[in-house]
N, C-alpha and C positions, 0 to 999 in steps of 0.2 A: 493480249497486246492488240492494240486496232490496225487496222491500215496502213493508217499513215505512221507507224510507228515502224511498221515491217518495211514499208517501201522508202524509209529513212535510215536505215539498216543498211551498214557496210563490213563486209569483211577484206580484210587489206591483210599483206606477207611482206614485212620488212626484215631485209636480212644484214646482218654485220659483217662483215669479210675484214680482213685484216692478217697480218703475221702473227702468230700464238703470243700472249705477255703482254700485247698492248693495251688491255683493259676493255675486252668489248664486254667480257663477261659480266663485271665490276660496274657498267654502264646500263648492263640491260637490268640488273637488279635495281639500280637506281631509278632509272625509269618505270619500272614493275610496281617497285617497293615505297618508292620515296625512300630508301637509305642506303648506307655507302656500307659494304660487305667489303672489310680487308682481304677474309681469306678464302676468296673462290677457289674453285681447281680447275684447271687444266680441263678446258671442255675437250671431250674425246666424240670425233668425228662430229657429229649436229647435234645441238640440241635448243629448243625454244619454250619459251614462255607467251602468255597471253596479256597483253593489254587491253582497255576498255578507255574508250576517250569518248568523250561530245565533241563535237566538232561544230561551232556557232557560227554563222554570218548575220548580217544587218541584214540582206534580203529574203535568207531562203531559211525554212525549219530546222531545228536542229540537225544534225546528222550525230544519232549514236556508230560509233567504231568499234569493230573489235580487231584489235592487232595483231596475229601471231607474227612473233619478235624471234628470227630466225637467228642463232648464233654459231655462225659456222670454223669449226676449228683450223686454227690458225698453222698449225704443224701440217710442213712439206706430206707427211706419209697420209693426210688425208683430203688432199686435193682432188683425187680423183674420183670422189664421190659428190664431192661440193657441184657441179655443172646440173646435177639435179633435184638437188633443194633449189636453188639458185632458178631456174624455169618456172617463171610464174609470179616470179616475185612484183611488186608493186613500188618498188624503192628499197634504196642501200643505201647505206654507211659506211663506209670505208674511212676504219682507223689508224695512228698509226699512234706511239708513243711521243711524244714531243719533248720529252727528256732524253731521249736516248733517239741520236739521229738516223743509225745503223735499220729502226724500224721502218723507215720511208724506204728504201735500197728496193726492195719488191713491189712497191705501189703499181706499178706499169703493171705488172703481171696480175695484179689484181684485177684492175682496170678490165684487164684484158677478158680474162675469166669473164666480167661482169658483159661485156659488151655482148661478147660470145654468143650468151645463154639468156639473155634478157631481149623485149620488143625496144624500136629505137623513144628515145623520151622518155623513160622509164630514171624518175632522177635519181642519182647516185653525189652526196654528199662526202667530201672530205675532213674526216675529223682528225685532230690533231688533240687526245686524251693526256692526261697526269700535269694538267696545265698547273698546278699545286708543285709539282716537283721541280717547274723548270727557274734556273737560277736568272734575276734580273739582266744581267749580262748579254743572256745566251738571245731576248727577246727579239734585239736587233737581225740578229744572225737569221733566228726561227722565220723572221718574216718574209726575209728577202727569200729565206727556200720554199716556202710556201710559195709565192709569189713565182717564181720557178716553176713548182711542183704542178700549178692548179695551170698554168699555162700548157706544159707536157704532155699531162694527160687529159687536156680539155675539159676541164670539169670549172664550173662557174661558184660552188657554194665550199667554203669551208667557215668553219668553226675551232675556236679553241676551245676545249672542255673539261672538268674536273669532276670526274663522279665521288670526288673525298667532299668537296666542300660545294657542289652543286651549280659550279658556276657556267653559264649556257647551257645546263643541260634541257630546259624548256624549251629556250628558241631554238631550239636542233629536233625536238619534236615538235612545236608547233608547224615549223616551217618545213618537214620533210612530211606532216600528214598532210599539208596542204597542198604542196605538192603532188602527193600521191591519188588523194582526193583526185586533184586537177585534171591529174593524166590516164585517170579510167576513162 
């Protein structure tokens, strides 16, 4: 590897946070993998996988990435470990289920965690996953609490996303490596 290949070289620590069931697991395979994994389990306390991205602009060299994609579990009995995966990170995701509106109820605490243990600027994204499941109806409803939600807890970016049928799941990476990039 030459030079400039090494000093184009990035290692980035993106974490998921979220309440257990909402699909972070299910997301990050999809992101990993390119495919949609029905039947993950129950991540118990942390666990991550590695991604590899290029990262292009018009003015500057490539930038190779490599990601560790932090999944941190969503059950109450393992919060009190998560404040130290969480130190260091370079950007989050913060999910919730979008069918099921009971999974927003905890966002603030999330949030909260996230601010806690992170430097300030460090962006943190609001997704709203299982965008497949939610009934036509419900979209009116979803938006105005999002619209709500991203007010509350100050946060500027969300997304709706479906890791069944892949839909946004590229601009929620493109746009949180970019970000992360940004804020080294």
């Amino acid at each position: 590897m030459n030079n400039q290949n090494v000093s184009n070289t990035r290692i980035l620590k993106l974490c998921m946070l979220g309440d257990g069931g909402v699909g972070k697991t299910t997301f990050i395979e999809r992101i990993v993998t390119g495919k949609f994994n029905s039947s993950t389990k129950m991540t118990i306390g942390v666990d991550f996988q590695v991604l590899h991205r290029v990262l292009k602009s018009d003015d500057e060299d490539p930038m190779n990435l490599t990601i560790s994609v932090w999944d941190l579990g969503g059950e109450s009995q393992f919060r009190f470990i998560l404040p130290s995966y969480i130190t260091g990170a370079n950007g989050g995701l913060l999910m919730y289920d979008a069918s099921r509106y009971v999974t927003s109820t905890h966002l603030s605490e999330w949030v909260e965690l996230w601010r806690e243990n992170t430097k300030k600027g460090i962006p943190l994204f609001l997704l709203g996953s299982k965008l497949d499941k939610t009934q036509p109806g419900m979209m009116s409803i979803l938006e105005l609490e999002i619209h709500r939600l991203k007010n509350e807890l100050q946060l500027d970016t969300h997304f709706l996303v479906s890791s069944k049928t892949g839909d946004n799941i590229s601009e929620v990476l493109d746009k949180i490596t970019r970000e992360m990039v940004n804020s080294l």
